[in-house]
DOSE-450966 format. One record per residue (C-alpha): x, y, z; chain; residue in three letters. Coordinates in Angstrom, 1 decimal, padded with zeros to 4 digits. Each point is the difference from the previous one (the first is absolute). Example, Ala and Ser with C-alpha at 12.3 -4.5 7.8 and 13.67 -1.06 7.14 Angstrom:
<recs>
X	Y	Z	kette	rest
012.3	-004.5	007.8	A	ALA
001.4	003.4	-000.7	A	SER
</recs>
This chain:
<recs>
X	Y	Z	kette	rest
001.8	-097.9	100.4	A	UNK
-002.3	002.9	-000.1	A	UNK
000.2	002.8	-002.9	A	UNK
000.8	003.2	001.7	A	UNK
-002.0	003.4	-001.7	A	UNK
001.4	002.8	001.7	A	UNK
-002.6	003.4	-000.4	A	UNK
001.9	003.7	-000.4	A	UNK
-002.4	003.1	-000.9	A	UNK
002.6	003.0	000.3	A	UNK
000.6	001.8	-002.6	A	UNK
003.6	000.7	000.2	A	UNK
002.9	-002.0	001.5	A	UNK
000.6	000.3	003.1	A	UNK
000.6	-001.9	003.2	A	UNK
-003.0	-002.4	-000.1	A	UNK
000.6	-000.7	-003.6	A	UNK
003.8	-000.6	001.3	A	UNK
-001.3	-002.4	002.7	A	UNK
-002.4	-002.0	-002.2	A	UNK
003.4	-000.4	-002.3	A	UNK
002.1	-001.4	002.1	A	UNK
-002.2	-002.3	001.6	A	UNK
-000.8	-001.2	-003.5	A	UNK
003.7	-000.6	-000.5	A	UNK
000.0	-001.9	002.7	A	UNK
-002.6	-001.9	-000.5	A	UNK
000.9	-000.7	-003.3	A	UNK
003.8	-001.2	001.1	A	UNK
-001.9	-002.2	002.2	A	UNK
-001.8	-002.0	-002.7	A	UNK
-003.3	001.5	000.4	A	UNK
-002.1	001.2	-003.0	A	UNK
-000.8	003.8	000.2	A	UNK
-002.2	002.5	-001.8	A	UNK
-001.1	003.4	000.5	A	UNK
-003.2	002.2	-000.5	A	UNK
001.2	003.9	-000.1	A	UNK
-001.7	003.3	-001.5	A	UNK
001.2	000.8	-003.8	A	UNK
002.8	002.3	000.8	A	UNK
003.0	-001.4	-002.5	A	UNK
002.2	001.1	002.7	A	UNK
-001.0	-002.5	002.3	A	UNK
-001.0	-002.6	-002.6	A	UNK
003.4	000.2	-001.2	A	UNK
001.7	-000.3	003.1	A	UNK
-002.0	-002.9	000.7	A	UNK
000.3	-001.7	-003.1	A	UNK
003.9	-000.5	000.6	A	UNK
-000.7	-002.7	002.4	A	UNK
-001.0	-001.8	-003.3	A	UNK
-003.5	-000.7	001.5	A	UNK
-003.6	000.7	-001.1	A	UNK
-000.9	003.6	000.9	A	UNK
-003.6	000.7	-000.9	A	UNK
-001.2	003.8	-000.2	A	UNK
-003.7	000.3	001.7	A	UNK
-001.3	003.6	001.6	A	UNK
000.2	-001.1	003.2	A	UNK
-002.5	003.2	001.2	A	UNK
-000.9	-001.3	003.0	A	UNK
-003.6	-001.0	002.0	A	UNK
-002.5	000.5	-003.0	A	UNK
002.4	-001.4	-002.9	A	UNK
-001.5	-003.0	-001.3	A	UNK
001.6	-000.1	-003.6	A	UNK
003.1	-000.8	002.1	A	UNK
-001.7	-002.6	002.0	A	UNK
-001.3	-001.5	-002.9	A	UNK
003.0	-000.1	-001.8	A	UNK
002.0	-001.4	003.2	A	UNK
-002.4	-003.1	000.2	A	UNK
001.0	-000.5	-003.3	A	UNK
003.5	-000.6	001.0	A	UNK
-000.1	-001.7	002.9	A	UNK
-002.6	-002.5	-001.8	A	UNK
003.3	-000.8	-001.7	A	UNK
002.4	-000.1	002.4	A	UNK
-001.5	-003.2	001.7	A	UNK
000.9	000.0	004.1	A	UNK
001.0	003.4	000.8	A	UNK
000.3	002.8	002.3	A	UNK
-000.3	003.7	-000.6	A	UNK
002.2	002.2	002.1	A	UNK
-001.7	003.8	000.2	A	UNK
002.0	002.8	001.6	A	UNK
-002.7	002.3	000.9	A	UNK
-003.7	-000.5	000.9	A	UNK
-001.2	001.0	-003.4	A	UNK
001.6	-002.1	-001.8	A	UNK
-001.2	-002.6	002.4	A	UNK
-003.6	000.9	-001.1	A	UNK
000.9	-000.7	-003.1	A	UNK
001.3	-002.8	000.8	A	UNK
-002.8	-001.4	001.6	A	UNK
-002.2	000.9	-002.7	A	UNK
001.5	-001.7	-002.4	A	UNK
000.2	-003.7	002.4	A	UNK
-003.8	000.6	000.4	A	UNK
-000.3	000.5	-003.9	A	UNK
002.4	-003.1	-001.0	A	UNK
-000.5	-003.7	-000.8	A	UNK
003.4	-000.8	002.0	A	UNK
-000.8	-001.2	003.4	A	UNK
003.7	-000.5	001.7	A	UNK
000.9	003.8	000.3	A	UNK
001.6	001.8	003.2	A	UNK
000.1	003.5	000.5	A	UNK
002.4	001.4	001.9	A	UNK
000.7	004.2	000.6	A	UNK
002.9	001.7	001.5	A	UNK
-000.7	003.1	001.6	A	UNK
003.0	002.5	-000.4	A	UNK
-001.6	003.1	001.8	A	UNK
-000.8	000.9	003.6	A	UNK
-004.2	000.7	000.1	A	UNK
-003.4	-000.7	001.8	A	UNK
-001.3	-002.6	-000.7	A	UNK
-003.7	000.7	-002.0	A	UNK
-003.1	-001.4	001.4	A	UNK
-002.4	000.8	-002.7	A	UNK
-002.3	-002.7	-001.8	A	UNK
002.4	-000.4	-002.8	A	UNK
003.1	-000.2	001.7	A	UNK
-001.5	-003.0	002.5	A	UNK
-001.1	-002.0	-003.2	A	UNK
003.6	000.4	-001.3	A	UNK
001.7	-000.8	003.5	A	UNK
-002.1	-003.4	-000.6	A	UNK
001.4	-000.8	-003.2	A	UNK
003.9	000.4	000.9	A	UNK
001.7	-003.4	001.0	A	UNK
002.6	002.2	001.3	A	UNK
000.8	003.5	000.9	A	UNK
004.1	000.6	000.4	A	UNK
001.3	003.2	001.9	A	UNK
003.4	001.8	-000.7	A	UNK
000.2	000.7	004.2	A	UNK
-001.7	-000.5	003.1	A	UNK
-000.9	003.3	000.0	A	UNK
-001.7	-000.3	-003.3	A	UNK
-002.3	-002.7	001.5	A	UNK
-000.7	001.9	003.0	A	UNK
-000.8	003.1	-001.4	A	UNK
-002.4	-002.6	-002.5	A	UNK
-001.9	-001.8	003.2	A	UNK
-000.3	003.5	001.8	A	UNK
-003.8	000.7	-001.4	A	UNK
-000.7	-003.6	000.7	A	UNK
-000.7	-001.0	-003.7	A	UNK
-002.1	-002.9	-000.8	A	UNK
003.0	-002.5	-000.6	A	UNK
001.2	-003.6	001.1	A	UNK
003.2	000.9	001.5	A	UNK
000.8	-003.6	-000.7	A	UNK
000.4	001.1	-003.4	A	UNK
003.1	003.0	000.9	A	UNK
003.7	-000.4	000.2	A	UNK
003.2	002.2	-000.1	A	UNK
002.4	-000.3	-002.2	A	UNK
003.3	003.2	000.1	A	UNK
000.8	001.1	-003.5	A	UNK
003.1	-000.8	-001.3	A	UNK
002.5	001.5	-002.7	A	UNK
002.2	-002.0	-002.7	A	UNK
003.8	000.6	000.8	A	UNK
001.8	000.1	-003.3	A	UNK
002.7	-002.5	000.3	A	UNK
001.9	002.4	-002.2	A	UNK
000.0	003.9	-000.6	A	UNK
001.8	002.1	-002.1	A	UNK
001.6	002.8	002.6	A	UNK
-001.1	003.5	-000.1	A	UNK
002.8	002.5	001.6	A	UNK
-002.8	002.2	001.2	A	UNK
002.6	002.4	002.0	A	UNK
001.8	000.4	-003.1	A	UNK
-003.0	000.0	-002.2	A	UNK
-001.6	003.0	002.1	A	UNK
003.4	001.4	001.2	A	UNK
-000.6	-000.5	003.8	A	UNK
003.4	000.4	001.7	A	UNK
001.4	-003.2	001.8	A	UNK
-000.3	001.2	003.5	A	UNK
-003.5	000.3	-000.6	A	UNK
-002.8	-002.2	001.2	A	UNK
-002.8	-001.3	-002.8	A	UNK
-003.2	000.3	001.5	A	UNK
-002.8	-001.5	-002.4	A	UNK
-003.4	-000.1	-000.2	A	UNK
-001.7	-001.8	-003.5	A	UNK
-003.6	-000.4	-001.0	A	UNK
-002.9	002.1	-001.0	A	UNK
000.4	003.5	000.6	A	UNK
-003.2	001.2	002.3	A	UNK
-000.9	001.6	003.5	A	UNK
-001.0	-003.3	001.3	A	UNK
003.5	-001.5	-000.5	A	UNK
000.6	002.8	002.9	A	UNK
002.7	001.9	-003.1	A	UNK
-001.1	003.5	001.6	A	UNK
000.8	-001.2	003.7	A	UNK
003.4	-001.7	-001.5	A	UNK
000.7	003.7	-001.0	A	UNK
-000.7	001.7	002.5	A	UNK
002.3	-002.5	001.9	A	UNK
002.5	000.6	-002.1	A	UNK
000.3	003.5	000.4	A	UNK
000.4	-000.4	003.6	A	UNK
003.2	-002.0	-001.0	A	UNK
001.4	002.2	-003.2	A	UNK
003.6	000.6	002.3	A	UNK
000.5	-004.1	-000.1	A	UNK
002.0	-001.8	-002.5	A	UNK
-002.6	-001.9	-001.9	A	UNK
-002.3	000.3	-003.8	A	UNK
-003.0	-001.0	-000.1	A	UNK
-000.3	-002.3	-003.2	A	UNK
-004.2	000.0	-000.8	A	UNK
-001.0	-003.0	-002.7	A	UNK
-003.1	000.1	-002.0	A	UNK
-002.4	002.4	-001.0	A	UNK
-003.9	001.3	001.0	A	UNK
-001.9	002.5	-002.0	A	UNK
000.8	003.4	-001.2	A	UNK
-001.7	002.2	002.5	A	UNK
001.5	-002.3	002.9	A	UNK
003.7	000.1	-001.1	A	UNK
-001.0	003.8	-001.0	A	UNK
-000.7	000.6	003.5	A	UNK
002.7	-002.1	001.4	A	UNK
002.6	001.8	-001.8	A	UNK
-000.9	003.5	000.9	A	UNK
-000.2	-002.0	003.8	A	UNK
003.6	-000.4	-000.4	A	UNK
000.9	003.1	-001.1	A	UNK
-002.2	001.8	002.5	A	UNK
001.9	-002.1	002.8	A	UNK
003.3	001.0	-001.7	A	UNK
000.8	-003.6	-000.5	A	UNK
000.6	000.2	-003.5	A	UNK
003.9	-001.5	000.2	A	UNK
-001.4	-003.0	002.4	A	UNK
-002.5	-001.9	-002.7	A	UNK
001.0	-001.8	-002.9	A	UNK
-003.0	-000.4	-002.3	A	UNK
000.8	-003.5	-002.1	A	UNK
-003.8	-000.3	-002.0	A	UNK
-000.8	-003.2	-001.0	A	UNK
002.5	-003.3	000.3	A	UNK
-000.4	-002.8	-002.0	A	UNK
001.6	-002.3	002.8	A	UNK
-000.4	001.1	003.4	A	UNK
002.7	-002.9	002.4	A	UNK
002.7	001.7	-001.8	A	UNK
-000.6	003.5	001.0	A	UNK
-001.1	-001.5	003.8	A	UNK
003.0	-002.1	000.0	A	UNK
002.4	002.8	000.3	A	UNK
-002.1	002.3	002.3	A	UNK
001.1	000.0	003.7	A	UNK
-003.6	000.3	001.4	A	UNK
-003.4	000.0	-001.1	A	UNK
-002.9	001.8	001.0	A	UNK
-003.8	-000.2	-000.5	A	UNK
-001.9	002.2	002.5	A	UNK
-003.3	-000.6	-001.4	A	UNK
-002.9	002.0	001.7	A	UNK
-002.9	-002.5	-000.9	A	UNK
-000.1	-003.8	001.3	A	UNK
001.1	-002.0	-002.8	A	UNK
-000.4	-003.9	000.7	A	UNK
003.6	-001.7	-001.2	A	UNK
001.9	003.0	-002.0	A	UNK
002.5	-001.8	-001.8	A	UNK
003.0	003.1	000.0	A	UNK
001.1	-001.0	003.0	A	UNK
001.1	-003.7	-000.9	A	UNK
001.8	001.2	-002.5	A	UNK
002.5	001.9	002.3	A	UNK
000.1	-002.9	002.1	A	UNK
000.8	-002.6	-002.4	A	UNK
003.1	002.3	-001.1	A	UNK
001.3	000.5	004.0	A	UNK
-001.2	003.0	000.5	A	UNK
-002.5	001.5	003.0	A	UNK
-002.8	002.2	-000.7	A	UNK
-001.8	002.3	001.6	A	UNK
-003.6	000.0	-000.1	A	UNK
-003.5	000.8	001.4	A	UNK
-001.6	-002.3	002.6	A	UNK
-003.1	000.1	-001.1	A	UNK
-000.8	-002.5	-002.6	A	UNK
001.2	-003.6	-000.8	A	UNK
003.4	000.8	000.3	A	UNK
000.1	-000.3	003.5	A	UNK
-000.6	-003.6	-000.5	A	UNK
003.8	-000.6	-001.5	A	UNK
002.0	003.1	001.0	A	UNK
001.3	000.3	003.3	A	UNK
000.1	002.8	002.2	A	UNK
003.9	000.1	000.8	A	UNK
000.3	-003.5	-001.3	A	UNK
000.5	000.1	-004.1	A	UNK
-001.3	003.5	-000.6	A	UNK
-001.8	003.1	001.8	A	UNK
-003.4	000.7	000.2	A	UNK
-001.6	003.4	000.9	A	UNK
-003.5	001.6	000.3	A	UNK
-001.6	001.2	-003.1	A	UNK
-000.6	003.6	-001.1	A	UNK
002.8	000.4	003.0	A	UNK
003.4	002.1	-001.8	A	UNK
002.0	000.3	002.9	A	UNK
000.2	-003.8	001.3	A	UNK
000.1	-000.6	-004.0	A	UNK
003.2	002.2	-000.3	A	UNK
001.1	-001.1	003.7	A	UNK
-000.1	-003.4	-001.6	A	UNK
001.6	000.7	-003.3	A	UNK
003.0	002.4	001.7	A	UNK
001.0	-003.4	002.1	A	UNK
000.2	-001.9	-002.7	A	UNK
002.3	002.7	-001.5	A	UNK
002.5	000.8	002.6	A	UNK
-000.1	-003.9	000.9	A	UNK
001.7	-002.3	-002.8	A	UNK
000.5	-002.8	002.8	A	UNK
-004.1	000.0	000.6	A	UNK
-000.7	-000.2	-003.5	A	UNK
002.5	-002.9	-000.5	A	UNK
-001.8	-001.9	002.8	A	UNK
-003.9	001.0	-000.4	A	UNK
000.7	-000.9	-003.7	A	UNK
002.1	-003.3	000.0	A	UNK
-003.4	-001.0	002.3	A	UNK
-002.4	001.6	-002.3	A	UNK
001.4	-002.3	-002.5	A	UNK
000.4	-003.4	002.1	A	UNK
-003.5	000.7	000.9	A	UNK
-001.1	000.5	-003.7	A	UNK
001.7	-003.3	-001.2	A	UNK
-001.4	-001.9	003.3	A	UNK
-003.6	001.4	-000.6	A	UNK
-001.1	002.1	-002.6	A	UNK
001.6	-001.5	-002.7	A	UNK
-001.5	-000.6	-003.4	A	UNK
-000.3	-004.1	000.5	A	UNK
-001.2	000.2	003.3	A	UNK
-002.8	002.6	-001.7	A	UNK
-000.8	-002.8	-002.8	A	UNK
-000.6	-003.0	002.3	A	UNK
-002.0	002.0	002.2	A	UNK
-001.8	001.0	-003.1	A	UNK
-000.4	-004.1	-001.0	A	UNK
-001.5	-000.8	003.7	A	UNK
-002.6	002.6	-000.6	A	UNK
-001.2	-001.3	-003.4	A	UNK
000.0	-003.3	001.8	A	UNK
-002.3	001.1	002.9	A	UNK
-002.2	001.3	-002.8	A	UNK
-001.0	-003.5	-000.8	A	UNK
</recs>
C-alpha cells in the first residue's frame, strides 16, 4: 500500500488545512500510512501533529523554491512507493521538482484543485500539466471554468470528486436562542464562514433590511478582517438593522451552532467550486438558501432541498429568505430532503471512496 504525503502551504488554519485533516483521519482509520509536508507555522504543525503522524516543516514558497524540493526528495526517497497529494498548483511544482530530483522511481502525484480559475497556458504551467498523474476537481464547474482557455492537458488525466464534511457522531448542544437571547417565536437565520464581500455579506444586509418587520435574527459565524467587519457593522447600523444580527466571532465547533439554526444562507457573489457551508445545513435537516452561481448548484435544489437565487440580487435573496420565515411547513420538507440527499450523496464516505478511485486511476 502506497505512503500518502499530503502538501499544505497556508499559513494559518483554515478550511484547506481542515480538509487535508480529515482526509488524513480517514485515511489513517483506514490502515493507510500518512504524512504531511506543511509551512512552519506551530499552529498548523501542532494541529497536525495530533494525528500522531510525521509532520515535516519545509517553506513551501512556491515555483522557484528548491530548498523545499530538495528537501521533499529526501523524504519521499524514504518513503519507498508513494504518492504525494498537492492541493494547489504550487505545491504541485514542488512536487514535481522534488520526483525529478529523487532516487525513488514509484511516485504518483496527484492535486486537488479547490478553486474555480482559467486554466494557464504558459510554458511552465504545460510542463507541469505533464507531470500530474491526476488532476481532481471539487465541481464540474471547477473543471469547466479550468478547460475554458483550452490548456495544454490530457483530459484523460481529470475527474470530479464533491467535497464532503465529517458529521460528528456526537456534539455537545449549544442553546444558541438562549445563548444570544433570541425570543422563541423567532426564526434563526445563519450564515458562517469568512467574513468578506465575496461571500455576498453586503447583499445579505441589504436583504435583510428589506425584511427588519419579520420575526427572524440573523445569527453571522466567523470572522474577516478589521476594516471588513468595520465596514460591515457601520452597514448595519446605517440600514438600521442593528437588533436583527447577532455577531458570534469565532466558534471552535461549528455543527453545533448549525444544528440548532432553522436555515442557512450563503449568498456568495463570486463562483466558488464546492463551498462546503451548505452541507453542513443539510446534513442537520435544514434548507439553505444560496447563490446559483458556483458549485452549489450541483447539490442544492431549486425548490427541491434548498433555494437558490441570483447573486448580487437582494430582493429575490430576501424573497427567498422571507418564505422560508413565514413557511415552517417548507422548511420541514426542503430540509428533511436536503438531508436525505446529503446522506444518499454527499456524504463523507461516499467523498473518501471517490477519493480512493482517483488515486487508483493515477496509476
Amino acid at each position: 500500500m502506497r505512503k500518502i504525503i499530503h502538501i499544505v502551504s497556508n499559513n494559518a488554519w483554515g478550511g484547506g488545512e481542515q480538509y487535508v485533516f480529515d482526509l488524513a483521519s480517514r485515511q489513517l482509520a483506514d490502515g493507510r500510512n500518512v504524512e504531511i509536508c506543511c509551512r512552519p507555522s506551530e499552529a498548523v504543525i501542532s494541529t497536525y501533529q495530533k494525528l500522531g503522524i510525521p509532520v515535516h516543516p519545509l517553506p513551501l514558497r512556491g515555483v522557484l523554491d528548491l530548498k523545499s524540493a530538495c528537501s521533499l526528495s529526501r523524504i519521499v526517497n524514504e518513503a519507498g512507493p508513494c504518492l504525494i497529494h498537492a492541493h494547489n498548483f504550487k505545491d504541485a511544482f514542488t512536487a514535481s521538482y522534488a520526483r525529478k530530483l529523487s532516487t525513488n522511481k514509484d511516485i504518483r502525484l496527484v492535486m486537488c484543485r479547490h478553486l474555480t480559475r482559467k486554466g494557464k497556458n504558459t510554458f511552465v504551467y504545460r510542463w507541469l500539466y505533464g507531470q500530474l498523474d491526476r488532476l481532481i476537481f471539487d465541481s464540474e464547474i471547477s473543471r469547466s471554468e479550468f478547460l475554458s482557455t483550452h490548456p495544454a492537458i490530457d483530459e484523460g488525466k481529470l475527474g470530479i470528486v464533491h467535497t464532503s464534511i465529517v458529521v460528528p457522531s456526537e456534539m455537545q448542544k449549544v442553546d444558541v436562542r438562549r445563548k444570544y437571547n433570541i425570543p422563541t417565536d423567532n426564526v434563526v437565520a445563519m450564515y458562517h464562514g469568512r467574513h468578506d464581500a465575496e461571500k455576498g455579506l453586503d447583499v445579505l444586509m441589504e436583504a435583510v433590511a428589506q425584511l427588519r418587520e419579520k420575526p427572524f435574527k440573523l445569527v453571522l459565524l466567523g470572522r474577516g478582517d478589521q476594516e471588513y467587519t468595520d465596514h460591515l457593522k457601520a452597514l448595519i447600523h446605517e440600514k438600521g438593522i442593528d437588533d436583527k444580527v447577532i455577531f458570534t466571532g469565532f466558534v471552535d465547533a461549528i455543527p453545533p451552532f448549525v444544528h440548532e439554526a432553522d436555515f442557512g444562507i450563503l449568498p456568495s457573489v463570486v463562483r466558488e467550486g464546492c463551498p462546503l457551508s451548505p452541507m453542513e445545513y443539510m446534513s442537520q435537516g435544514h434548507p439553505v438558501v444560496t447563490t446559483d452561481n458556483g458549485g452549489q448548484r450541483e447539490y442544492v435544489v431549486n425548490e427541491g432541498n434548498g433555494l437558490l437565487v441570483p447573486p448580487g440580487d437582494s430582493g429575490k435573496l430576501a424573497d427567498a429568505m422571507a418564505r422560508l420565515i413565514d413557511d415552517a411547513d417548507l422548511r420541514q420538507r426542503l430540509g428533511k430532503q436536503a438531508k436525505a440527499d446529503f446522506d444518499a450523496k454527499l456524504n463523507y464516505q461516499i467523498f473518501y471512496q471517490q477519493i480512493l478511485e482517483q488515486y487508483a486511476n493515477s496509476l
